[in-house]
Backbone as CSV, one residue per row, in Angstrom:
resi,resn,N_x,N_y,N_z,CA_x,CA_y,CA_z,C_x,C_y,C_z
1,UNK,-19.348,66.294,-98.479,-19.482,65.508,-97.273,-18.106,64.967,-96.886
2,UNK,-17.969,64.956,-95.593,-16.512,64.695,-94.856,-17.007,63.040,-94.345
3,UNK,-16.095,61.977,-94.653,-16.407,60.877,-93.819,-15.350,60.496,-93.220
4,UNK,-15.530,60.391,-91.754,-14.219,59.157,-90.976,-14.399,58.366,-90.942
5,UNK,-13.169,57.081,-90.508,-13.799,55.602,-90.439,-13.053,55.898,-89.217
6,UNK,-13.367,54.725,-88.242,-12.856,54.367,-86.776,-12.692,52.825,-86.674
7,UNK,-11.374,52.463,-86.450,-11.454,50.810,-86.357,-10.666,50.799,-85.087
8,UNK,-10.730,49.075,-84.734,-10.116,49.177,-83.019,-10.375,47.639,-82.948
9,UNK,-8.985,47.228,-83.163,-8.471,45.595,-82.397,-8.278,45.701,-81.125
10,UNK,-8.500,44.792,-80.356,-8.632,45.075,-79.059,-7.461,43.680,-78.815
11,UNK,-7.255,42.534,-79.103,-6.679,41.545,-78.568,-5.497,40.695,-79.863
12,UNK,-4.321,40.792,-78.792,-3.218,40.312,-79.716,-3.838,39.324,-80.923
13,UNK,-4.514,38.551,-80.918,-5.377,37.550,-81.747,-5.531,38.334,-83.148
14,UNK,-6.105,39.461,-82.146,-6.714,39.958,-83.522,-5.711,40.928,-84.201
15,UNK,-4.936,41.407,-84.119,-3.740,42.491,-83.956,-2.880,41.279,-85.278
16,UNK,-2.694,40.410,-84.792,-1.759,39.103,-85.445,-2.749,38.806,-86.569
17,UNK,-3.826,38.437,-86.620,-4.694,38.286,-88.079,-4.990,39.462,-88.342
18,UNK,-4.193,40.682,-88.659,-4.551,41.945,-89.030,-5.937,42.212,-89.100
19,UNK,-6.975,42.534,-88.440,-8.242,42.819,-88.413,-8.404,44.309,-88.687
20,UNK,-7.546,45.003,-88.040,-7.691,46.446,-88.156,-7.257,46.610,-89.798
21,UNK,-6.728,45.791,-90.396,-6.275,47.105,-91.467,-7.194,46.044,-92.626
22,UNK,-8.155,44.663,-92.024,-8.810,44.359,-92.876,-10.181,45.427,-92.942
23,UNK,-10.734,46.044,-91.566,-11.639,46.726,-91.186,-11.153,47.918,-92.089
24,UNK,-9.741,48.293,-92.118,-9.960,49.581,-93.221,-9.946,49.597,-94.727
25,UNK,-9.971,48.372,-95.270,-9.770,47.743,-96.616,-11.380,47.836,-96.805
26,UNK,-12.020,47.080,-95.818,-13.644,47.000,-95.912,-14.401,48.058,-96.277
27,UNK,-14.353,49.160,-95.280,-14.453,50.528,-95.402,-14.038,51.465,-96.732
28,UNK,-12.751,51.380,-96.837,-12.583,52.201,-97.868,-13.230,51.208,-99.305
29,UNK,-13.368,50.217,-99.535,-13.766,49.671,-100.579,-15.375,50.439,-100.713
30,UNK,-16.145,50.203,-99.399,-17.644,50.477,-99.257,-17.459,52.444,-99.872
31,UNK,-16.823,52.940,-99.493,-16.768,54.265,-99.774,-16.327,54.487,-101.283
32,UNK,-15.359,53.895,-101.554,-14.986,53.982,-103.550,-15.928,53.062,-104.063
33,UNK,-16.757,52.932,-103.501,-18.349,51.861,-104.189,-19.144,53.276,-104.975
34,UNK,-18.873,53.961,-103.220,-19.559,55.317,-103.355,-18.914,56.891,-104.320
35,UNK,-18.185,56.104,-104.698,-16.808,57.335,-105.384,-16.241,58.761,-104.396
36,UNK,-16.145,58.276,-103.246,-15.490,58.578,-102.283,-14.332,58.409,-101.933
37,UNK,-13.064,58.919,-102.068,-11.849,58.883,-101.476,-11.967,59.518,-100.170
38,UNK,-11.431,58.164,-99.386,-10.920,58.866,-97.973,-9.847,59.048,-98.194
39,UNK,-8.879,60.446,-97.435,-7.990,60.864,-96.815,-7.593,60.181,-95.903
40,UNK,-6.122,59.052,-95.547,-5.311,59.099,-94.781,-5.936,59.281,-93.450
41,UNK,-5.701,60.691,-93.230,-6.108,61.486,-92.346,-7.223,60.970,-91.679
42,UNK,-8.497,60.633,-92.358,-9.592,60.249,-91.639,-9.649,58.870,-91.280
43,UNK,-9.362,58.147,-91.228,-9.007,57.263,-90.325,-7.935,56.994,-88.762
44,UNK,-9.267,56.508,-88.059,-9.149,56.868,-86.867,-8.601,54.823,-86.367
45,UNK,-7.899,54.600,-86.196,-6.892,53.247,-85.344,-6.787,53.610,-84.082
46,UNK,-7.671,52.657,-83.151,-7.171,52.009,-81.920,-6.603,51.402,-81.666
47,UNK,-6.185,50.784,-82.191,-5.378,49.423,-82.189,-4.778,48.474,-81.188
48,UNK,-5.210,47.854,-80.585,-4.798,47.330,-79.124,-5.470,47.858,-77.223
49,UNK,-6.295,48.803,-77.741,-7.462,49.429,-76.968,-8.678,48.390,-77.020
50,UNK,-8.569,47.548,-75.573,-9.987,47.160,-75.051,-11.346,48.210,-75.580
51,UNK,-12.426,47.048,-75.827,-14.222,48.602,-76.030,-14.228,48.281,-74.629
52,UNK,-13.719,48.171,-73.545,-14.249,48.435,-71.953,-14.209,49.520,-71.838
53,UNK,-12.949,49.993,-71.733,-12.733,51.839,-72.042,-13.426,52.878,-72.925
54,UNK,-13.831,53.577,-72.400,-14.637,54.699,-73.280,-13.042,55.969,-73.629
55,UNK,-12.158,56.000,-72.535,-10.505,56.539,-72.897,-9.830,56.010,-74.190
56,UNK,-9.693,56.229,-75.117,-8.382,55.629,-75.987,-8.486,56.970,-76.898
57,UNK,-6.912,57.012,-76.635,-6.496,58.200,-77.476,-6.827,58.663,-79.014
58,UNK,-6.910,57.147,-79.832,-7.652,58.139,-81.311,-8.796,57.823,-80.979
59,UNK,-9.991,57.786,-80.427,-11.365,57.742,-80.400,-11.341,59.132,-79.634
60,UNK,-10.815,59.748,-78.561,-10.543,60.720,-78.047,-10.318,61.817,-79.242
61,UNK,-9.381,61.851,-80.124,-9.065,62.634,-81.395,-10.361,62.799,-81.992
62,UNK,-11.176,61.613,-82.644,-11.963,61.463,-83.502,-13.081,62.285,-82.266
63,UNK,-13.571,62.029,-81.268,-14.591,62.833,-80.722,-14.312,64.158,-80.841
64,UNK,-13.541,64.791,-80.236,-13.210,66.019,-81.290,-13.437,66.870,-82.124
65,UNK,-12.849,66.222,-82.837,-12.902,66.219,-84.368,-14.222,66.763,-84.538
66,UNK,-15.291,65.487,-84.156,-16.735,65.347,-84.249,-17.256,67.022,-83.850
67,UNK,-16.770,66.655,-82.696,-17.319,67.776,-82.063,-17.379,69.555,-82.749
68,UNK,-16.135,69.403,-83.093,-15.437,70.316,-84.139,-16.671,70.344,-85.617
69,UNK,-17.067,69.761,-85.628,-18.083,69.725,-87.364,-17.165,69.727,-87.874
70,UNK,-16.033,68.747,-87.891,-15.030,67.718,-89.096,-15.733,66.894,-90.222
71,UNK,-16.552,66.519,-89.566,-16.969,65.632,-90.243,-19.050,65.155,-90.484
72,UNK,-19.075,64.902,-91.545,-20.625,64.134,-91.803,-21.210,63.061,-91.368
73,UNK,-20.086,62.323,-91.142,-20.406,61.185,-91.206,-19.549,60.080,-90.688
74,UNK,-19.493,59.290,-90.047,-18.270,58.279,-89.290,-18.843,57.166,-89.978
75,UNK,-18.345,56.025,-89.807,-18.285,54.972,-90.502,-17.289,53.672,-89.710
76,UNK,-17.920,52.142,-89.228,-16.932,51.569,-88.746,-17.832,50.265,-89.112
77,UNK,-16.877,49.108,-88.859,-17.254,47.798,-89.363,-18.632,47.272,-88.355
78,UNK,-19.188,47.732,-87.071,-19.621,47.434,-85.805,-19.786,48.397,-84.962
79,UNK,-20.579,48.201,-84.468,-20.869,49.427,-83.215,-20.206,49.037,-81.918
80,UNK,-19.601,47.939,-81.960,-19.140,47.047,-81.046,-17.473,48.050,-81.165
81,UNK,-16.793,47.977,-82.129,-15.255,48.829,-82.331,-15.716,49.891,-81.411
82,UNK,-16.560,51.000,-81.547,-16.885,51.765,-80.218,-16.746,51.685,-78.605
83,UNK,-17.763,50.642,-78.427,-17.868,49.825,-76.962,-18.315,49.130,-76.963
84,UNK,-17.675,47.931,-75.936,-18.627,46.708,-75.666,-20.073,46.912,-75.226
85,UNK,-20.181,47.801,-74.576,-21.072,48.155,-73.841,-21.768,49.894,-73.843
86,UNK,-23.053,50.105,-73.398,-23.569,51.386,-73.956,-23.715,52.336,-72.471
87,UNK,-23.073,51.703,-71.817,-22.777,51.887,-70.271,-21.851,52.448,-69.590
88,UNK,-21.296,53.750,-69.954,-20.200,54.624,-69.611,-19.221,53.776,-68.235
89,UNK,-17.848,53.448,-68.526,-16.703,53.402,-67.465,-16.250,54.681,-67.285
């Protein structure tokens, strides 16, 4: 099984209390629970990308990817890191 994670700070606030790379500490801990090493590689950073936008370049990558059968399984702290909203811009 292939897993990505996807994380995404959206506001200097959060960018400055490192949220994103606590969101990938979270993640990869939950996965070596599972004796899973992620790859580098599979992690997907927005980092400073509003969820208003359904556009941001690594969520763009990671769809892809998806699309591609990269992967089993995605993985993120919130469904919210995705979009605020379930309502295509």
């Amino acid at each position: 099984m292939r897993v990505a994670i996807y994380v995404r700070v959206s506001t200097p606030r959060q960018a400055q209390a490192n949220t994103g790379a606590l969101q990938v500490e979270r993640l990869r801990a939950h996965l070596q629970g599972e004796d899973y090493q992620l790859p580098d590689q599979d992690v997907f950073d927005d980092e400073g990308y509003s969820g208003f936008w359904l556009k941001r370049p690594t969520l763009d990558r990671l769809r892809d990817a998806v699309a591609q059968g990269l992967f089993d399984c995605l993985l993120m702290t919130s469904p919210d890191r995705l979009a605020r909203s379930l309502i295509p811009r």
